[in-house]
N, C-alpha and C positions, 0 to 999 in steps of 0.2 A: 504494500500500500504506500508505502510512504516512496519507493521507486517513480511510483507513479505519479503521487504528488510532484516532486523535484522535478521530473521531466513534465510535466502540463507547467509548471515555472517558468521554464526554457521557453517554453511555446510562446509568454506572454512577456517578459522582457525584452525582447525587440520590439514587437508592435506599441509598449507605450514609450519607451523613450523614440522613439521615432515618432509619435504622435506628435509629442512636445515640442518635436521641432518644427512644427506647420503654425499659421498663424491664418486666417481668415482674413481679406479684406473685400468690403462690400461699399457696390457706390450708393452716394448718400446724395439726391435722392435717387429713386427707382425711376428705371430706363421708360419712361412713357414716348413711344413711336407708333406715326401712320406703318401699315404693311398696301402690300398692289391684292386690293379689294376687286371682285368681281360686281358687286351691283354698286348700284348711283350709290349708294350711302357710303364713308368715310370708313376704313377699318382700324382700327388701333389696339397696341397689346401693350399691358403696363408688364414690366417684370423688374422681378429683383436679382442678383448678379452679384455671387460671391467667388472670390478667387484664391483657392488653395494656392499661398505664398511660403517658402523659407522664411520661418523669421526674422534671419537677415537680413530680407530683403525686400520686407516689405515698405518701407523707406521708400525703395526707389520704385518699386509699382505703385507707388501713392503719389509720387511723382509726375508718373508719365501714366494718372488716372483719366486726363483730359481726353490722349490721346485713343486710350484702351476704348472709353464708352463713345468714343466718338465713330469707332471703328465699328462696334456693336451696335450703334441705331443705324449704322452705313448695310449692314449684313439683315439687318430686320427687315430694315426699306425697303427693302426687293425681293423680299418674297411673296413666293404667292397666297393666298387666303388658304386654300385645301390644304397645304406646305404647314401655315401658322394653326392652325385648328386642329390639325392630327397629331399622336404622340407620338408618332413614329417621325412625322417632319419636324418637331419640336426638337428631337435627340438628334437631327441632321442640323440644325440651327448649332444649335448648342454646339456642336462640334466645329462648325466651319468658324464660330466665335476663339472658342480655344484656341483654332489652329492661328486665326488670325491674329488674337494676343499675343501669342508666343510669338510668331514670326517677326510682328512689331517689336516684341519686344528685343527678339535677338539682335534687329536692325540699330535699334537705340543703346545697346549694353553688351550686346554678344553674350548673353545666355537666355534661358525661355524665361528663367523666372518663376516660374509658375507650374504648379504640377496638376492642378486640374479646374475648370470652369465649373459653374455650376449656376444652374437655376433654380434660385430656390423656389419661386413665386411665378407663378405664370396667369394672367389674367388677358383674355382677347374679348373683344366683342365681335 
């Protein structure tokens, strides 16, 4: 028994110091953009946008925050309603977002910065 103990110990010692080193940053406020609606009426999706940072280095993504959500309603813009309305095109969003941060960011700093995007909050009409 107590084998067993020690070894499920192992299991969880790397996953929490390695948590510790993540830090959250989120833009303040939430990303409110039109998307390419199909009827005469106006489409809009308010979301929230949190960014798994190094704590490091969240400093300098808080920095170059103008540039990040500026990149993220650029990516929203153009999609299409079917695209923003399904969860399956939500997680295609989401991803061309990340890639797009990172990319940015390695332009600005030469590293991504950042280990994962996230939506916390998804609201469309």
């Amino acid at each position: 028994m107590f084998k067993y103990l020690l070894f499920l110990s192992y299991l969880f010692i790397p996953l929490t110091s390695k948590a510790a080193d993540y830090a959250y940053f989120g833009f303040e406020p939430d990303i409110v953009t039109n998307y390419v609606a199909v009827k005469k009426k106006m489409g809009y999706v308010r979301l929230t946008v949190e960014l798994m940072v190094p704590g490091k280095s969240l400093e300098i993504v808080e920095h170059h925050a103008p540039l990040l959500r500026d990149a993220i309603i650029d990516i929203i813009g153009k999609q299409p309603e079917a695209k923003v309305k399904s969860i399956k095109g939500r997680s295609e969003i989401q991803l061309l977002c990340e890639e797009k941060v990172k990319s940015l960011l390695i332009k600005e700093t030469g590293k991504p910065l950042i280990k994962k995007l996230l939506f916390t909050q998804w609201l469309d009409n």
